[in-house]
C-alpha positions as CSV (number, residue, x, y, z in Angstrom):
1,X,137.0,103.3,86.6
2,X,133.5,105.1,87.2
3,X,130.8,105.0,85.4
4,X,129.3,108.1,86.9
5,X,129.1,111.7,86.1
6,X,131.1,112.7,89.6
7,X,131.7,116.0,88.9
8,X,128.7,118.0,87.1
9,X,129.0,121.9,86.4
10,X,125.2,122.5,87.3
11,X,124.9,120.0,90.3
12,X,128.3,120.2,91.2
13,X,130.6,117.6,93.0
14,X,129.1,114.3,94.1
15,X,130.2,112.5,96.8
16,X,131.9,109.3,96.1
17,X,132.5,108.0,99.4
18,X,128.2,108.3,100.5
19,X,126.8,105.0,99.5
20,X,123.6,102.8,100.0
21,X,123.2,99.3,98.9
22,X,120.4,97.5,97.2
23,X,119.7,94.2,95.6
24,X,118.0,93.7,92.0
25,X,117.4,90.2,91.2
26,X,118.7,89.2,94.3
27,X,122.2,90.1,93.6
28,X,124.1,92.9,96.0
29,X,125.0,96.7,94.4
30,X,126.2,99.9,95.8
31,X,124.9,102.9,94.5
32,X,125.7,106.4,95.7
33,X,122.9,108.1,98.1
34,X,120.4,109.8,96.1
35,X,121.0,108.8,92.8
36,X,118.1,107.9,91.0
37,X,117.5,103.7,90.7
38,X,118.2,104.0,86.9
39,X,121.9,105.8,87.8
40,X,122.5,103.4,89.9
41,X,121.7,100.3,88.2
42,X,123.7,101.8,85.1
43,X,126.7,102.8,86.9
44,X,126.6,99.0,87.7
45,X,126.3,97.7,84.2
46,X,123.2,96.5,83.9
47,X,121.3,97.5,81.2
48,X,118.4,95.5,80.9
49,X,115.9,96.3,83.4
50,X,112.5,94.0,82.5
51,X,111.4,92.2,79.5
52,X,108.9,93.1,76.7
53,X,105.5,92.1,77.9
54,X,104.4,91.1,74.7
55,X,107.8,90.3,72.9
56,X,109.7,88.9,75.3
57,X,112.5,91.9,73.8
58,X,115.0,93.5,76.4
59,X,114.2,96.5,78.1
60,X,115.8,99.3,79.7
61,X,116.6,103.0,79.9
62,X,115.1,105.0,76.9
63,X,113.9,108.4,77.6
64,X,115.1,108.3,81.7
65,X,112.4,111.7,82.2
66,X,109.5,109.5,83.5
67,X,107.9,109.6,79.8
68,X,108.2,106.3,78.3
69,X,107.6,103.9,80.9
70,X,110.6,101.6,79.8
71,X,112.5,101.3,82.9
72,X,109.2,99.9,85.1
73,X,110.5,97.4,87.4
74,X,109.4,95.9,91.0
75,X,110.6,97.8,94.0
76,X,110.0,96.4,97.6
77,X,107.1,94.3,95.8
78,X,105.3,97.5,94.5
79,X,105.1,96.4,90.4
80,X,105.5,99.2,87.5
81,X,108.0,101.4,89.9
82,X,109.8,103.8,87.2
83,X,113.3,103.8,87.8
84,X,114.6,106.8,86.2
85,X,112.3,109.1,89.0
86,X,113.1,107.0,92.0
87,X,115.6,107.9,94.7
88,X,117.7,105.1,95.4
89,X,117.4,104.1,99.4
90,X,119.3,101.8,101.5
91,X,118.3,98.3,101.9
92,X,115.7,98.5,98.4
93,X,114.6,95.4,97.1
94,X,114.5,95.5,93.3
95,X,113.5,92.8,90.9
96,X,112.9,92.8,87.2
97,X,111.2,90.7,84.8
98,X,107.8,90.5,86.0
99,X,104.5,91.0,83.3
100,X,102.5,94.1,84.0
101,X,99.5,94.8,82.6
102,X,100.0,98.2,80.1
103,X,97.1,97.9,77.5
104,X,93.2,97.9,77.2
105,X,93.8,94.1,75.5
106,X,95.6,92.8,78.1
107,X,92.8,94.2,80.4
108,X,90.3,92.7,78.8
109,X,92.1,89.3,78.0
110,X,92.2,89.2,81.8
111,X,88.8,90.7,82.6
112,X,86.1,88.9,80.5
């Protein structure tokens, strides 16, 4: 069973059998060529993609335009990559879990 939208009526049939694979936390995926990270890392049942940095509260998906800034993980060692506006590419390295600084007091806690 699929957990992707194969056929679309706007963006029409997707090809089932053109796949890439990645790693996030260090485990192997497949995810169908350009697919956006997010798609991909849905379609392969995971759901939470970093940690609150505050909280410690699971993270994932939300508004998956590029709005919120929920789905930031660490691609290829680059921190704070969205995943809902990046094309999925062979080989890609992704990790979650890893603090980033998002406010003016967690600037200054780490700047005075």
């Amino acid at each position: 069973m699929t957990r992707r939208i194969i056929h679309h009526p706007v963006l029409d049939r997707i090809d089932e059998t053109d796949t890439v694979s990645f790693t996030f936390d260090n485990k192997k995926y497949k995810a169908l060529r350009d697919e956006s990270l997010a798609a991909a890392l849905l379609a392969n049942g995971i759901r939470t993609l970093r940690h609150h940095e505050e909280f410690g509260t699971p993270r994932g998906i939300y508004c998956n335009i590029g709005h919120c800034f929920e789905c930031r993980v660490t691609v290829d060692g680059v921190q704070g990559v969205r995943a809902c506006l990046t094309p999925i590419q062979e080989g890609m390295d992704v990790t979650s879990g890893d603090k980033l600084l998002t406010s003016v007091r967690d600037w200054r806690a780490n700047n005075e």
